[in-house]
Structure formats: structure tokens, C-alpha cells
C-alpha positions in Angstrom: 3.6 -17.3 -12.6 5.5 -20.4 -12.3 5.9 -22.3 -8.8 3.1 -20.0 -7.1 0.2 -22.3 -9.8 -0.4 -24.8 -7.3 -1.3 -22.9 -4.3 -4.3 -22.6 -2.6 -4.6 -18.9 -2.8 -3.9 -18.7 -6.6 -6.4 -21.4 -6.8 -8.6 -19.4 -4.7 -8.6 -16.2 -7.4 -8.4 -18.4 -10.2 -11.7 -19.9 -9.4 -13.4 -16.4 -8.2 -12.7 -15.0 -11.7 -14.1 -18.1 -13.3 -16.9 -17.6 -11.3 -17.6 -14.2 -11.6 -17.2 -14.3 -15.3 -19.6 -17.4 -15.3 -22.6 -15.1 -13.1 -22.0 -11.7 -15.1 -20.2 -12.3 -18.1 -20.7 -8.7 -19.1 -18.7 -7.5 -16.2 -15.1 -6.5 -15.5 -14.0 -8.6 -12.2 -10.9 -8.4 -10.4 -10.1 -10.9 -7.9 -7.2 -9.7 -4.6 -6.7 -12.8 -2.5 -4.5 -12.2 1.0 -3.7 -15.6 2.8 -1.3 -16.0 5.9 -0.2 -16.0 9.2 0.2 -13.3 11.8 1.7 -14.0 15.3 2.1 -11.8 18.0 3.9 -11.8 21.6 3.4 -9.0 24.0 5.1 -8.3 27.1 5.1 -5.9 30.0 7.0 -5.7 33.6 9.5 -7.9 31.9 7.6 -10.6 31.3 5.1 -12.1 28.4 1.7 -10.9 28.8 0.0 -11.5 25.4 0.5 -14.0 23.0 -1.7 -14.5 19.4 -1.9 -16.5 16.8 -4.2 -15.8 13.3 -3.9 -17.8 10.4 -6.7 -16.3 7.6 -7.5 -16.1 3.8 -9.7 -13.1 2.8 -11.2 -12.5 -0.3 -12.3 -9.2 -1.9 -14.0 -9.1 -5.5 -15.0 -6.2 -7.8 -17.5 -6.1 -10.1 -17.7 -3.5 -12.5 -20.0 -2.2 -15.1 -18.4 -0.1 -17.3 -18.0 3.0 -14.6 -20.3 1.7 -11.7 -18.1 -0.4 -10.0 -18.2 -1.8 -6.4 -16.2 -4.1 -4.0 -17.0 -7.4 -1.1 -14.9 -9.2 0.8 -15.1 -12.5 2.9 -13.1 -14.9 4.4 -15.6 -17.6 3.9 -13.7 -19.9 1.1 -16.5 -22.4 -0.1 -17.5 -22.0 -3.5 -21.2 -21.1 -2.0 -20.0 -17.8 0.0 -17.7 -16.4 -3.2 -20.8 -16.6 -4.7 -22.3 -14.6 -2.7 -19.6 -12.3 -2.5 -19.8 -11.7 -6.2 -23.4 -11.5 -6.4 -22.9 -8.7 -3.6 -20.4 -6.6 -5.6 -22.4 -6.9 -8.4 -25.8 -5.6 -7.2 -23.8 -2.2 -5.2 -22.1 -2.1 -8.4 -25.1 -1.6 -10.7 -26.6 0.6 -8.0 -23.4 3.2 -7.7 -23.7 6.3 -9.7 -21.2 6.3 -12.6 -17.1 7.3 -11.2 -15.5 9.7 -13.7 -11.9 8.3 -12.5 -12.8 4.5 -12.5 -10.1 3.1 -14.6 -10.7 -0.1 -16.5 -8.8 -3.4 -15.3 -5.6 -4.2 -17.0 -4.6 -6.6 -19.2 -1.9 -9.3 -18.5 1.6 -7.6 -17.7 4.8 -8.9 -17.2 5.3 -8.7 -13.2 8.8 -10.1 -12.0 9.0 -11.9 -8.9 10.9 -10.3 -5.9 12.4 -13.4 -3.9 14.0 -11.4 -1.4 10.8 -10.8 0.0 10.5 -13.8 1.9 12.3 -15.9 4.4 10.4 -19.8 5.2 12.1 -19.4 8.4 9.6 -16.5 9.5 6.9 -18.9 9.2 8.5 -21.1 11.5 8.6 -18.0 13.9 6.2 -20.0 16.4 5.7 -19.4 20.2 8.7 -21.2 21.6 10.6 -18.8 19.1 8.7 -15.4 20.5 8.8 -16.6 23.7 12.8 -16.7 24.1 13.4 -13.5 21.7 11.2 -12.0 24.6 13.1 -13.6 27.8 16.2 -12.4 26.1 14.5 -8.9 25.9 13.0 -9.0 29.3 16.7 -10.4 30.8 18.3 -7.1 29.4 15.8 -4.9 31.4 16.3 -7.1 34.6 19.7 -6.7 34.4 19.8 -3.0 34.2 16.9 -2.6 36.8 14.4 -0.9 34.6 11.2 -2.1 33.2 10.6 -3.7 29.9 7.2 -3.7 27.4 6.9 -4.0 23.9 5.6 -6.2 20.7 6.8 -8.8 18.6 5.0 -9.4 15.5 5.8 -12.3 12.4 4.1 -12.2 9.4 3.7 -14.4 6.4 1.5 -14.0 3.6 0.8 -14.5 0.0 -1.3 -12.0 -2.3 -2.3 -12.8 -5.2 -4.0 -10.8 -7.8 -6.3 -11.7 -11.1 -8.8 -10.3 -13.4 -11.1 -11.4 -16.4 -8.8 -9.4 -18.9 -5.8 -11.4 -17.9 -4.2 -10.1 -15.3 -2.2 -12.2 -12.9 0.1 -11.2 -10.0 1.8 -12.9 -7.4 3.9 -11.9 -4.0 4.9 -13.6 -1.2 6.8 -11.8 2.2 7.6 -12.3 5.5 7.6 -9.6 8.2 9.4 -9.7 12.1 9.1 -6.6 13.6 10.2 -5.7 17.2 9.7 -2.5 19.1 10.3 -2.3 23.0 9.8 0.8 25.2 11.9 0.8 28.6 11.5 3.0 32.0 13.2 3.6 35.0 11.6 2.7 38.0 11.1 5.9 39.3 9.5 6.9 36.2 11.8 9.7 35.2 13.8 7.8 32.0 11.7 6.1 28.9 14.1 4.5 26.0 13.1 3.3 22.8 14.1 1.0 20.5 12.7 -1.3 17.3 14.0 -3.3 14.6 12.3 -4.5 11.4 13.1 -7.6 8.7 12.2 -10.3 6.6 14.6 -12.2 7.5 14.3 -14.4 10.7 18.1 -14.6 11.5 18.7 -11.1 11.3 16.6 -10.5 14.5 18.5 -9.4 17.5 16.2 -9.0 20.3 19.2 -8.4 23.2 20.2 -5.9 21.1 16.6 -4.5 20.5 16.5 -4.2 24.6 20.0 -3.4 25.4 19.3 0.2 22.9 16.2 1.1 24.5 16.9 -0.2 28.1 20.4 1.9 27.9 18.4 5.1 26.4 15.9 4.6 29.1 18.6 4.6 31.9 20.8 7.3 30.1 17.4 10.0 30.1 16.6 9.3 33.6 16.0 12.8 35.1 16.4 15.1 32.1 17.1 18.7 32.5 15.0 21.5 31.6 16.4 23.8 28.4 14.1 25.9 26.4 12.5 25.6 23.0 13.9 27.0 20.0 15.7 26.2 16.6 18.3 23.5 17.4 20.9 21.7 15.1 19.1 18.1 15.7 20.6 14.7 14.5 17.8 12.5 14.4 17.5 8.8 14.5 16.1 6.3 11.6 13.0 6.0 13.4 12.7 10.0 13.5 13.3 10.2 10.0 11.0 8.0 8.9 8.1 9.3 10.3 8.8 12.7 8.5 9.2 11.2 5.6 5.9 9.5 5.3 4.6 13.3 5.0 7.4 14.0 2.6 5.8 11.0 0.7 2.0 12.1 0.9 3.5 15.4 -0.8 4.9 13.6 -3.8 1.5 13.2 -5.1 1.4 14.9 -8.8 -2.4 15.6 -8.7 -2.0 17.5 -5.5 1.0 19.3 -6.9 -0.6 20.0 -10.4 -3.9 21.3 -8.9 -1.6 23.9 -6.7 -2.4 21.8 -3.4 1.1 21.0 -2.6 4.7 22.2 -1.1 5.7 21.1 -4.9 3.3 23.2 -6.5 4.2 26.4 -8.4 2.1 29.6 -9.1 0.1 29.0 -12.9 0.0 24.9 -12.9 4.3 24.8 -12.7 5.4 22.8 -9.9 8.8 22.2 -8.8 9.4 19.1 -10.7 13.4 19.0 -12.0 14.3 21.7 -9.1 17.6 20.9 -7.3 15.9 21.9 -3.8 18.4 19.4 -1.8 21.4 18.4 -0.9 23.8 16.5 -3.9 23.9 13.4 -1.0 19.9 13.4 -0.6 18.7 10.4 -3.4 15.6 9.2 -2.1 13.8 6.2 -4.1 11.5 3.5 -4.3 12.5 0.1 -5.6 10.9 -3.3 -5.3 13.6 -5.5 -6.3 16.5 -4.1 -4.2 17.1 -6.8 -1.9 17.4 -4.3 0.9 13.7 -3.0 0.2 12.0 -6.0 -1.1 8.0 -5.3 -1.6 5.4 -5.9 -3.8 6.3 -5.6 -7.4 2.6 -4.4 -8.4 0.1 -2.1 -6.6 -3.3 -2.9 -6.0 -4.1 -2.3 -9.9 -1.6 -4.7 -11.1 0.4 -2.2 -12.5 3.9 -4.0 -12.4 6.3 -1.4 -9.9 9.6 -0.4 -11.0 12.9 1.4 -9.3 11.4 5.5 -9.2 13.9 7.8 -7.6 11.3 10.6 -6.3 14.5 12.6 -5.4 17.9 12.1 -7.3 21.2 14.0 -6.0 19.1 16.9 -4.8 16.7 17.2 -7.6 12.8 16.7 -7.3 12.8 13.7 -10.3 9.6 12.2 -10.4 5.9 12.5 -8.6 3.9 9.8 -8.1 1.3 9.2 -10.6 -2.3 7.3 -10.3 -3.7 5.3 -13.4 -6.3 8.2 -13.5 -4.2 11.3 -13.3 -1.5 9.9 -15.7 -4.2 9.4 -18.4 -5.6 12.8 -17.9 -2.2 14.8 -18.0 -0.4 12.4 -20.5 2.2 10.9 -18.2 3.5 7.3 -17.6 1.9 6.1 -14.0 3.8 5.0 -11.1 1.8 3.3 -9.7 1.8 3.1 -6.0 5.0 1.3 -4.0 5.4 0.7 -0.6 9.0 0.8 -0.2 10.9 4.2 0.6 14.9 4.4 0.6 16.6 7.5 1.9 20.6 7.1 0.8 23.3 8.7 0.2 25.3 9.1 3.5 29.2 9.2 4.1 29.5 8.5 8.1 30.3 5.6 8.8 28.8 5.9 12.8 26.1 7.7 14.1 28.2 9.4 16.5 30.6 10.9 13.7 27.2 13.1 13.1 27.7 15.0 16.1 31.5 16.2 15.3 31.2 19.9 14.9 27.7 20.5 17.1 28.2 23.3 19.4 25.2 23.0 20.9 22.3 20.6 19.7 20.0 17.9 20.1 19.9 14.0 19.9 16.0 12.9 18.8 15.5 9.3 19.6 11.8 9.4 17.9 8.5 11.4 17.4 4.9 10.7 17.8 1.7 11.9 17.6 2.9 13.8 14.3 0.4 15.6 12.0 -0.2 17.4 9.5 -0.6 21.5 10.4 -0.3 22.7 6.5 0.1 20.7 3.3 1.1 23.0 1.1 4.4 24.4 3.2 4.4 20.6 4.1 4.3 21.9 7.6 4.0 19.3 10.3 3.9 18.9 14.6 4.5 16.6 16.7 6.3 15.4 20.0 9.5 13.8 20.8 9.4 10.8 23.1 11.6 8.8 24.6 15.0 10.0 24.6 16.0 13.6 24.3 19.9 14.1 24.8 21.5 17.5 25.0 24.9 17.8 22.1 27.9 20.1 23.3 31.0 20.6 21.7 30.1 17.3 19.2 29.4 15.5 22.3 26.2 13.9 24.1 26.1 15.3 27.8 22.7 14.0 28.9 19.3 14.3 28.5 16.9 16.8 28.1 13.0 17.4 28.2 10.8 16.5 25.7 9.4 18.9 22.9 6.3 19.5 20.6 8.0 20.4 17.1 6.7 22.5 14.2 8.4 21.7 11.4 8.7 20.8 7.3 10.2 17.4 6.3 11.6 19.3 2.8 13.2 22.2 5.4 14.8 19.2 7.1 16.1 17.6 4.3 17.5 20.8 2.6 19.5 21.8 5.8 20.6 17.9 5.8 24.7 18.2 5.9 25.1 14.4 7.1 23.7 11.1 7.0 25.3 8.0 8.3 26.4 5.5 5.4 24.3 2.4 7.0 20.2 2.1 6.2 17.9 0.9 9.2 15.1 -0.8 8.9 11.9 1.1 10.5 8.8 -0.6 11.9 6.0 0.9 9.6 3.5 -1.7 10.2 3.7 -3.9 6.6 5.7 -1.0 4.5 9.7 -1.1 3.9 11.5 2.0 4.6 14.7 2.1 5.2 17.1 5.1 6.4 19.8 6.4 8.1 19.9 8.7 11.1 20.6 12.4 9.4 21.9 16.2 10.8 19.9 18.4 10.4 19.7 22.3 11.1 17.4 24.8 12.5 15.3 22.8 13.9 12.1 24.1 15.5 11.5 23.0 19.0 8.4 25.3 19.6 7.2 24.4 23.1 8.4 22.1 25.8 6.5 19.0 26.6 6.1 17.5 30.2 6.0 13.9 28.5 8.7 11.3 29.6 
């Protein structure tokens, strides 16, 4: 690290090793220091309800003995409660039974520095600042005679990352995130809309409101169709949430042991299949300045670009420290940046050319798992249901529980829009377009708004 040295909070981990290697100098510690800000402005019935402010340095330190390993935390800074912090994870650790996958700390690695990640302007997001962002949010509802609630968040922190074999890691980001729900007054329309950056000037929050206060007034008393297996374009946020699933799938243990959709019968898994569309490259890369993120994992292993999908072929799984070791494979490590690309239209609404009859998904929720292995999910739509005919939108619809596979939707994917959003994930990047999508299954109806 170079301009990091001096802060408090590399300080902070410099002196917890030193001190930990001090009280049990036969010991492997690791030191993961988190110090920031959080700020947070709530408002409901168009106006502020809700406002916070947090400003905190934890500490968590683990000691381990060989195999028998074990972790504390505190927020207490003084040299006195490390101390005991240490001491702590010291006596659990010599207590634990022995872990078979415990992996031994890493030495020093060469970790780049991702300076997209952070914007100095975020930390300046103060009250005045969250206060106006949600007037001009609360002004867009008045003015369309609907009623406004929703969240914005700002986040700056530093994490910082050491151990007694070397290892030293530094990353700093900033976080605004936005969501705001709208509904009609009578109670029959709901919109939706969110953004998410790390950059304080790209923050639009009229434009946040005008999307969701305009789907709010635009689903006001839906009409009824029936369930069934619809061509569906659905919208970033939509995609996003299926892909986390898609994600938890990736897992090469899970695929190896035959636990997964990308598991095969006698150990083979799909790995180097072409099970997707050429335009489906789906990827996880630090150091692209539109997904800027840690550039190590909670291990220190230093994060590189990993496309998980490439042109339609299943390219890489992810890989623990443990697992790679036992089946002779490089690790991945673990990101926490997703990129879904590879999209021609250049608007959202050139997706629904060529529809006959379809559906418009603003967003899901309540999504879970029903069955790993066919990566089947459910969930509900919310928010926003709007009816496609002849490669139009002709107004909305009711709302539906789905079962459904994220690969299924991915393979019938014929379109994506060119442009990325940036989805509200609470801390991890994802960016994605909205995408086309066929067969969709719409199993039930729900009576949700």
C-alpha cells in the first residue's frame, strides 16, 4: 500500500497483528478492519420521516492454531479491548475441534488498487444533501397526485486487511443507493423504481420518482388475464434478482459433488457447454470502472476479471481456497461484482418489437429457491405488471407468483438492451440490462398490488 499507510484503520490492523503476534506468537492471526460512515433518509406520504447517521470502526481477529481456528470482533479501539478481543479468539480457538477445510493464511500478494471505487463527494452526502434529493423525490409524487416512500442510503468505508504472514490489503468505496415505491391514492397502482452508484453526481433522484411515480399511475386498476407461459421482457432490477440464484449455482463444489443445475451424471459437469445465447457474456471484474469492488475477498486472495459465462459457454466456476486445493484448480476467490453484457438495443422499448402477446416485469420479490439442482426458483411480481400486444404496452395487468429457472431464462434470451443499470443489492455491484425472454412461467395469479 502506498497513500492508505497513514490511516487510522490501517494503523488500527497494523497494531492488532503486532499485538496478536506479541500474546501468541505461535499463532496464525489475521486482522479485517471496516471503518466508515453510513447515512440514511427515509420518507413516507411524501415527506421525510427517518433520518440516521452512523459513523463506526469494527474490528474482527482470528486466531488460529494450526486447524482450530476461531474469530471476535469489537468496535472498542483502545489498545486494552483488542486485547481482549485477541485473547477471546484465542481461547475458542484452542477449544474448537480441528476443521479439515481450514486453510492457512496467505502470504503477501500483490493486490492492485481499484480507484474507481470511491467518490470523496459521497462522504460529503450529509443531511442537507438527503434532505433535497428527497423533496425533489417527494415533489414528483405531489405533482402526479400519488404517494411517495422509499430509502436513501450513502456509504463510505475503508477495509483493510493484514496477517502475521504478510498479507496486506486495502479498499476504499462509496455507495448511494436510492429505491422509492409509489401508489395511487386509491390503492389500485404501486410503481417501483431504484438507482445505485458510487458516484455522487450521477444521482438523479427526480428521475428515480418520476419512473416509479409514472409506473405507479400507469398500473392503476390492472386487469385480470390468466397464468401461463408468457414471452416477458424484464427489467434490470428483475434480472438481477434471478441472477443472484444463477450465481449461487456457479459454485464448483456443488457442481462436482452432483448438487447442482451444472452438474453431470459420473462427476462431469457442464463446464465448456455452450448452453446460451452467443450475446450472453456474463463476468465478474474488479477493475472495470463500471463494476468497481473489492480487489480481494475476505482471504486476501487478490480478485481478477473471471467471465463465469463467455458467448454462450459455461467458462469458469467459482472456486474456494479449500476446493481448488483438493481438485487441483486455480481459486477464484469470491467477488462481489456481477456484469450481465452483451446486448444490441439501443432502448428498452425496441425489446418489445415483435411480441404478440407478452408481459412487461417491473421487479420480483420474495424469490426463493424451490430446487437447486434444475436451479428452479418462485417468486412474485410487484409493482408493475404491463400487458405487450402487437410489440406494444397496452396496460397493466395483475400480479403473478412465478416458477421458473434463471439458466431457462437466459437460454431463451433473444435480446438485451446495449445499456447496463446499476441494481440496488445492498453493498454488491451488479450491473445489467433489461432482457427478452421466452416461455415464461406465470404459474398462479397473485392478488398483490
Amino acid at each position: 500500500m502506498s497513500d492508505p499507510e497513514m490511516l487510522p484503520s490501517v494503523k488500527l490492523a497494523i497494531d492488532t497483528i503486532a499485538l496478536a503476534k506479541k500474546r501468541f506468537p505461535d499463532a496464525d492471526a489475521t486482522a479485517s478492519v471496516s471503518a466508515g460512515w453510513t447515512a440514511n433518509t427515509r420518507f413516507a406520504r411524501n415527506e421525510p420521516s427517518t433520518n440516521g447517521d452512523v459513523q463506526e470502526t469494527s474490528i474482527d481477529v482470528e486466531i488460529a492454531f494450526g486447524k482450530r481456528h476461531a474469530t471476535a470482533s469489537t468496535n472498542q479501539t483502545d489498545p486494552a479491548s483488542i486485547a481482549t478481543a485477541i485473547d477471546r479468539a484465542a481461547s475458542m480457538a484452542r477449544l474448537s475441534p480441528e476443521d479439515a477445510e481450514h486453510m492457512p493464511p496467505l502470504g503477501e500478494q500483490r493486490i492492485a488498487q481499484v480507484g474507481a471505487a470511491f467518490d470523496p463527494d459521497v462522504a460529503n452526502f450529509d443531511a442537507s444533501r438527503r434532505a433535497a434529493a428527497v423533496g425533489a423525490a417527494a415533489a414528483e409524487a405531489k405533482a402526479k397526485g400519488v404517494v411517495g416512500a422509499g430509502f436513501l442510503e450513502a456509504d463510505a468505508h475503508e477495509w483493510v486487511l493484514m496477517n502475521s504472514r504478510g498479507l496486506s490489503g486495502f479498499h476504499r468505496s462509496s455507495r448511494l443507493e436510492m429505491t422509492m415505491t409509489a401508489r395511487t391514492s386509491d390503492g389500485t397502482g404501486s410503481g417501483w423504481a431504484a438507482r445505485a452508484t458510487q458516484r455522487a453526481s450521477e444521482l438523479d433522484p427526480s428521475a428515480v420518482a418520476k419512473a416509479a411515480v409514472d409506473k405507479a399511475v400507469q398500473s392503476a386498476s390492472a386487469r385480470a388475464i390468466d397464468p401461463g407461459k408468457y414471452t416477458v421482457v424484464l427489467e434490470p432490477a428483475a434480472v438481477a434478482n434471478m441472477l443472484e440464484f444463477f450465481v449461487g449455482a456457479l459454485d464448483a463444489r456443488r457442481a462436482d459433488e452432483g448438487r447442482s443445475f451444472f452438474s453431470k451424471a459420473a462427476g462431469a459437469t457442464k463446464l465448456g457447454e455452450k448452453l446460451f445465447p452467443d450475446a450472453i457474456t456474463f463476468e465478474s471484474d474488479p477493475m472495470n470502472p463500471d463494476t468497481p469492488s473489492a480487489p480481494f475477498d475476505g482471504d486476501g486472495l487478490p480478485l481478477g476479471r473471471v467471465a463465469w459465462v463467455d458467448k454462450g459457454v459455461v467458462s469458469a466456476f467459482r472456486y474456494s481456497r479449500y476446493w481448488a486445493a483438493k481438485q487441483g484448480k486455480p481459486p477464484t476467490g469470491e467477488h462481489d461484482c456481477y456484469l450481465l453484457r452483451g446486448g444490441q438495443a439501443e432502448r428498452q422499448e425496441d425489446l418489445y418489437l415483435g411480441i404478440k402477446r407478452g408481459l412487461l416485469v417491473t421487479r420480483f420479490w420474495y424469490t426463493r429457491w424451490l430446487e437447486p439442482k434444475a436451479m428452479s426458483i418462485t417468486g412474485l411480481t410487484r409493482d408493475g405488471v404491463f400487458l405487450i400486444e402487437d410489440g406494444r404496452v397496452t396496460g397493466a395487468v395483475n400480479n403473478f407468483r412465478f416458477n421458473e429457472s434463471p439458466a431457462n431464462v437466459l437460454a431463451s434470451c433473444d435480446a438485451m438492451t446495449k445499456a447496463t443499470i446499476r441494481v440496488p443489492t445492498g453493498g454488491s455491484v451488479w450491473r445489467v440490462p433489461a432482457l427478452r425472454t421466452h416461455d415464461f412461467n406465470m404459474a398462479s395469479v397473485s392478488a398483490a398490488v
